[in-house]
C-alpha positions as CSV (number, residue, x, y, z in Angstrom):
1,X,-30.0,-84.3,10.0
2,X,-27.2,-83.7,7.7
3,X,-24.3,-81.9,8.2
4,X,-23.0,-78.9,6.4
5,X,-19.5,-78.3,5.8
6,X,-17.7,-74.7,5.6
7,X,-14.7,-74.5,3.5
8,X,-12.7,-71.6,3.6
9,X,-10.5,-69.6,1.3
10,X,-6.7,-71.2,0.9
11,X,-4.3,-69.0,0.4
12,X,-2.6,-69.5,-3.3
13,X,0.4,-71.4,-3.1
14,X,3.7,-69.1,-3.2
15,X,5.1,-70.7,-6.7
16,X,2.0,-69.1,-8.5
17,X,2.6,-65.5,-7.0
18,X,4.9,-63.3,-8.6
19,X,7.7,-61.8,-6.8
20,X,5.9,-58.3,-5.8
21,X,2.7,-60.2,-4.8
22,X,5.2,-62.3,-2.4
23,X,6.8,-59.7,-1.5
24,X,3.4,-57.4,-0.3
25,X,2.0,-60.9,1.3
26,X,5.5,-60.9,3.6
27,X,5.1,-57.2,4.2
28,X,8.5,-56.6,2.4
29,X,8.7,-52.9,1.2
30,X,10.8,-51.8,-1.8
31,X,14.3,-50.7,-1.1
32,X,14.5,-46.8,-1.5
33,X,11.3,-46.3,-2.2
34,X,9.9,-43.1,-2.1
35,X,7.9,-42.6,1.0
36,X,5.1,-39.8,1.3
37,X,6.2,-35.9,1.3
38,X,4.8,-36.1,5.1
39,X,7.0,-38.3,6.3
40,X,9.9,-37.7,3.8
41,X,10.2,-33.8,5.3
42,X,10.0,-36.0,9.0
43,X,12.8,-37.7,7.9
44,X,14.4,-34.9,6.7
45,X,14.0,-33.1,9.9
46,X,15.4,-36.2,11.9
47,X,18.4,-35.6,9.9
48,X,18.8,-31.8,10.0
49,X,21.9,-32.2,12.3
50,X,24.0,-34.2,9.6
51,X,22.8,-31.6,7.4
52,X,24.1,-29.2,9.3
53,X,27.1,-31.1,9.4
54,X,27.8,-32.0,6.5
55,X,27.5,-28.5,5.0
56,X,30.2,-26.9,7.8
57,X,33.0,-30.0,6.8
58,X,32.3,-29.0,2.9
59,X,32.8,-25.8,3.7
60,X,35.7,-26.3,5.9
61,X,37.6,-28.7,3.4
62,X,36.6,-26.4,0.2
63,X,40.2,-24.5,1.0
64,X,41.9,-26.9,2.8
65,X,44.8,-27.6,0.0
66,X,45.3,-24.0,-0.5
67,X,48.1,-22.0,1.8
68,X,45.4,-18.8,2.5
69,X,42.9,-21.6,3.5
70,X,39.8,-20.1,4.1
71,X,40.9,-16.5,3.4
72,X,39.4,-17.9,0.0
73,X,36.0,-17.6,0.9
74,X,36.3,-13.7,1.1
75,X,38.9,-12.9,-1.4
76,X,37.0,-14.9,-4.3
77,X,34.0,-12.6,-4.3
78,X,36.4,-9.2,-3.9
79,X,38.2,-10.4,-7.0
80,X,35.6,-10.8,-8.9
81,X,34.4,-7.2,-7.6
82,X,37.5,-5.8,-8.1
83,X,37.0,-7.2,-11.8
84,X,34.3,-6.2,-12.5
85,X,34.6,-2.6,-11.1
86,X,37.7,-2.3,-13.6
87,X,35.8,-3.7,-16.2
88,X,32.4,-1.7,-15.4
89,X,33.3,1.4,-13.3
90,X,36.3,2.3,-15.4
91,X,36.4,1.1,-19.2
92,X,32.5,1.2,-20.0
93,X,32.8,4.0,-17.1
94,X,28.9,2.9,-15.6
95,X,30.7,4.1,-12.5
96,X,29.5,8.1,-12.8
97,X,25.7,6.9,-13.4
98,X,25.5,4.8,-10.0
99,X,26.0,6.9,-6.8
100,X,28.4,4.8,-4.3
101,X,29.3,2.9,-7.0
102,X,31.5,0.4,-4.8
103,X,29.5,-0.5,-2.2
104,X,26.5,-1.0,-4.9
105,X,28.9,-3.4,-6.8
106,X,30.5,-5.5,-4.1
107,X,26.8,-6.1,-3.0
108,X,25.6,-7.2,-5.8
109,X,28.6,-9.6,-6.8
110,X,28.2,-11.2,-3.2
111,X,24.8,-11.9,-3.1
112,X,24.7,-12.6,-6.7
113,X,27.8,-15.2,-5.7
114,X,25.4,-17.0,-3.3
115,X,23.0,-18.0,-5.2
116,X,25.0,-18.8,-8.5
117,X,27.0,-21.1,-6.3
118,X,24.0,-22.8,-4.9
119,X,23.2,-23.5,-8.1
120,X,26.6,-25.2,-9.4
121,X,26.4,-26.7,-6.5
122,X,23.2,-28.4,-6.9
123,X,24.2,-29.9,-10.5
124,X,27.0,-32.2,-8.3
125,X,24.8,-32.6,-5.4
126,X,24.1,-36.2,-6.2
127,X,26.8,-37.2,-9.0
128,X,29.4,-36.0,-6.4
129,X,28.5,-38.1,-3.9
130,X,27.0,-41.0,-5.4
131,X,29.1,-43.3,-2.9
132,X,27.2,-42.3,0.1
133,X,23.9,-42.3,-2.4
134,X,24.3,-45.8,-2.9
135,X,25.7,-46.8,0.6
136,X,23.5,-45.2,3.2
137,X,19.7,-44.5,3.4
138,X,18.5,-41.1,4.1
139,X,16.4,-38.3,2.3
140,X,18.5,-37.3,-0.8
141,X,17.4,-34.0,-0.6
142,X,19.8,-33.5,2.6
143,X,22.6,-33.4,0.0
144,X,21.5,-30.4,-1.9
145,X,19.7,-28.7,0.9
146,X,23.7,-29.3,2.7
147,X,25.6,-27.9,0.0
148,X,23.0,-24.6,-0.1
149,X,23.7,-24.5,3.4
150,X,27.6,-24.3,2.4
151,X,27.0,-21.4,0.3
152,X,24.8,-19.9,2.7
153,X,27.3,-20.4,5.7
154,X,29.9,-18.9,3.4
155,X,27.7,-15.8,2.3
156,X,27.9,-14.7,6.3
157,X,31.8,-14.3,6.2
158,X,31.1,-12.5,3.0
159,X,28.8,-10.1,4.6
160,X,31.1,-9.4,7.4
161,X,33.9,-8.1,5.0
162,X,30.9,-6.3,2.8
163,X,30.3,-4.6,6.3
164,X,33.8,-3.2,6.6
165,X,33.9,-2.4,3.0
166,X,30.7,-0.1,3.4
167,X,32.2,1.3,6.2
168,X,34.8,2.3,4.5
169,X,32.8,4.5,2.1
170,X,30.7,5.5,4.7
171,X,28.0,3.2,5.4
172,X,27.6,2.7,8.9
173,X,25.4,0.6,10.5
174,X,21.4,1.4,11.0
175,X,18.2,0.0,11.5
176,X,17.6,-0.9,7.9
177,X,20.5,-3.0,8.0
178,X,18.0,-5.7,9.8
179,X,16.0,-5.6,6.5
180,X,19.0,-7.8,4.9
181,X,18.0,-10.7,6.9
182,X,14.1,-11.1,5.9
183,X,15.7,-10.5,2.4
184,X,18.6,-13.4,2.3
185,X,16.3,-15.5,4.4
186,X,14.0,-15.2,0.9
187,X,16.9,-15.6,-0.9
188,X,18.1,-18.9,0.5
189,X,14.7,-21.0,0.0
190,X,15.0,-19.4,-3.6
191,X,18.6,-20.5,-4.2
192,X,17.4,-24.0,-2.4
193,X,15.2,-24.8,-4.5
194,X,16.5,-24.2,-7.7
195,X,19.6,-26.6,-6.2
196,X,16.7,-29.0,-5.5
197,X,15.7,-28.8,-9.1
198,X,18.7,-28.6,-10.4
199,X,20.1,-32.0,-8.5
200,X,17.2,-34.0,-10.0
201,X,18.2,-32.8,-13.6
202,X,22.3,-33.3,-13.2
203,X,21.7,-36.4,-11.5
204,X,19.5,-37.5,-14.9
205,X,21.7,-35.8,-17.4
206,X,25.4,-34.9,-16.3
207,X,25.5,-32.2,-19.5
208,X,23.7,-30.2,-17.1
209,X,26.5,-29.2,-15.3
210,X,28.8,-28.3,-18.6
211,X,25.9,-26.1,-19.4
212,X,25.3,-24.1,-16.2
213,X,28.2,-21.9,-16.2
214,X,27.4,-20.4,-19.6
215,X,23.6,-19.8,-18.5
216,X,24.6,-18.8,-15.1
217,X,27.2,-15.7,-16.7
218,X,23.6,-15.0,-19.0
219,X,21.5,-14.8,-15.8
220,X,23.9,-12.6,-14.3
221,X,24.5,-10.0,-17.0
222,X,21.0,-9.0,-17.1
223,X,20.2,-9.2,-12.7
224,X,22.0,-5.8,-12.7
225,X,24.7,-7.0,-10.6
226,X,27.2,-4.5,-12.6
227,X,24.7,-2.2,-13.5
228,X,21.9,-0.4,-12.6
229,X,18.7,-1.9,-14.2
230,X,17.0,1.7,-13.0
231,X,19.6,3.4,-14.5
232,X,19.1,1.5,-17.9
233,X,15.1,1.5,-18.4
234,X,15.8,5.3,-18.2
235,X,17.7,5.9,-21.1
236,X,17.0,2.8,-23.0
237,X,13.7,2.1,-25.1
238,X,12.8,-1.3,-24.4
239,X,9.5,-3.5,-24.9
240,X,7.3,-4.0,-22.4
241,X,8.3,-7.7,-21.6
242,X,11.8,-6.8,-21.1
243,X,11.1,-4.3,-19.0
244,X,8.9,-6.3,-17.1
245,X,11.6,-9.4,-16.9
246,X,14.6,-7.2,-16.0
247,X,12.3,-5.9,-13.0
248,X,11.1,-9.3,-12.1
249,X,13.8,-11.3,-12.1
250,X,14.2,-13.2,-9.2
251,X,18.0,-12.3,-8.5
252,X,17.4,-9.0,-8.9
253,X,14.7,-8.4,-6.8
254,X,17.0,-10.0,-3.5
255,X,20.0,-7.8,-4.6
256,X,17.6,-5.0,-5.0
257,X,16.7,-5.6,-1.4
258,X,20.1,-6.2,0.3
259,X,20.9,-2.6,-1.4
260,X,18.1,-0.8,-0.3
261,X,18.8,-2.3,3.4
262,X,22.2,-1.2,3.2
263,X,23.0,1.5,1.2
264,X,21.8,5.3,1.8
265,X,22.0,6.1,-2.2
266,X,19.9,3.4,-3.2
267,X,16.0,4.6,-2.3
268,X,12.7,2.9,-2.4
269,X,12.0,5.0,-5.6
270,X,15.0,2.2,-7.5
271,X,12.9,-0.9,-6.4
272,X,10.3,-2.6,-8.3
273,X,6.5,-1.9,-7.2
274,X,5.5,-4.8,-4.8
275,X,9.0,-5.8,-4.2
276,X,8.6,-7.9,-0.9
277,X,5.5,-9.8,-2.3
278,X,7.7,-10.6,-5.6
279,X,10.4,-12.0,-2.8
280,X,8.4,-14.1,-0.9
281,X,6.6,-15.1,-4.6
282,X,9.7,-16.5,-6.0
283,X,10.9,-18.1,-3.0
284,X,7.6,-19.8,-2.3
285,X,7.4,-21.2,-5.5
286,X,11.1,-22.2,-6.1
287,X,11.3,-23.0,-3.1
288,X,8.0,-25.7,-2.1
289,X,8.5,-26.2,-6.7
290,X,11.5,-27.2,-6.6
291,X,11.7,-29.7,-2.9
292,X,8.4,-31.3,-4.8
293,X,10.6,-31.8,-8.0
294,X,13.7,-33.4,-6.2
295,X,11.0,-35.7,-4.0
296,X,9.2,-37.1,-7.0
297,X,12.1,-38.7,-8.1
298,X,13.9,-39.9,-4.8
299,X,13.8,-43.8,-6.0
300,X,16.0,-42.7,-8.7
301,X,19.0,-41.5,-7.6
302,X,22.3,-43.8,-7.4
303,X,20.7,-46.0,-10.0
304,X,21.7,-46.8,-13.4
């Protein structure tokens, strides 16, 4: 009988692989890689207590140079109120078509302050700390979710001196004050994900945060934060689109709601139709839009 030899496969020798083939034979993973949205958001999670963290020692060390110290988180946004009411209220006197005009205008600048810092924030979020970027693995989005936290932590202090301001012109509290919450909840996925978005842009092209300011003002002067977009579609003649926009926007629609929660004067007959479902519409897709946005390009930041 003869015999039959088997011979089996040889692996190729490791001088004719290339360095990724090596590198996959050895199981060796590239550094920062971007791992699946599954398992970043677990990661994320794992981390939600330096998040939390880090957002409270921002905000704590935002003032800390300044004698008032963090009497600077509340008299910022009244400044700008009082500003604008002189501004507003008494030189282009929009004042006597807006019943409690103060309270209507000191809720507007505040939330309307949330979300525009959010968003400044987010165009530093990863240029502004590129040393711990490039020093220490974790899910990148923990730095613009952080900083949205900031603004968010800073918006309650806000809406404890908005409280005693619409006290003071006789807004006391109510039931529909709970309303607010379900509304700045929205709000904050909203303003989070246009950080998120924003982050991945700045990080990309620094001219992004030179240019925000000047679209932010834009964004502001028509998401009736001064006025009364109501008031205007009334005695104005405007397309259809406009109309449409002004009522839709985004900003608008949360200060609507924080308004309507709080303030008697301002009915259900001043909001847009299908308010809540425009909300929870903006925030959803802002929100998931822009956390998909930032992800996609995770590998990237704190290189180059």
């Amino acid at each position: 009988m003869s015999s039959q030899t088997t011979t089996l496969p040889t692996a190729p020798p490791a001088d004719s692989l290339s360095l990724g083939e090596l590198a996959a034979r050895h199981g060796l993973t590239v550094s920062g890689a971007r791992p699946p949205l599954g398992t970043y958001i677990t990661q994320l999670w794992s981390r939600r207590h330096f998040i939390t963290a880090f957002a409270t020692a921002r905000l704590t060390a935002q003032y800390s140079q300044a004698k008032l110290g963090q009497v600077w988180q509340l008299m910022t946004p009244l400044l700008n109120a009082t500003v604008y009411f002189f501004i507003f209220g008494i030189l282009m006197d929009t004042a006597k078509h807006v019943p409690d005009f103060v309270p209507f205008l000191v809720t507007g600048v505040f939330i309307w302050t949330f979300t525009a810092n959010s968003i400044t924030a987010g165009t530093r979020a990863v240029s502004g700390n590129i040393g711990l970027v490039r020093a220490l693995h974790f899910p990148r989005a923990a730095l613009p979710i952080g900083l949205a936290l900031q603004q968010l932590q800073q918006l309650m202090f806000s809406m404890g001196a908005l409280a005693v301001i619409l006290m003071c012109f006789g807004e006391f509290p109510k039931p529909s004050w709970l309303l607010a919450v379900p509304a700045l909840a929205l709000q904050a996925v909203f303003s989070t994900g246009i950080a998120m978005a924003v982050a991945r842009l700045a990080a990309r092209t620094p001219d992004i945060a030179q240019l925000t300011p000047f679209l932010l003002r834009t964004w502001m002067y028509v998401s009736g934060v001064m006025w009364s977009i109501p008031v205007v579609l009334k005695r104005m003649e405007l397309p259809e689109a406009v109309v449409l926009a002004l009522r839709c926007n985004p900003v608008a629609v949360y200060i609507d709601l924080v308004r309507f929660a709080l303030i008697d004067s301002y009915t259900r007959a001043q909001l847009p139709p299908h308010v809540w479902a425009l909300a929870l519409g903006w925030a959803v897709l802002f929100g998931v839009g822009g956390f998909v946005y930032f992800w996609k390009a995770e590998e990237q930041y704190g290189r180059g």
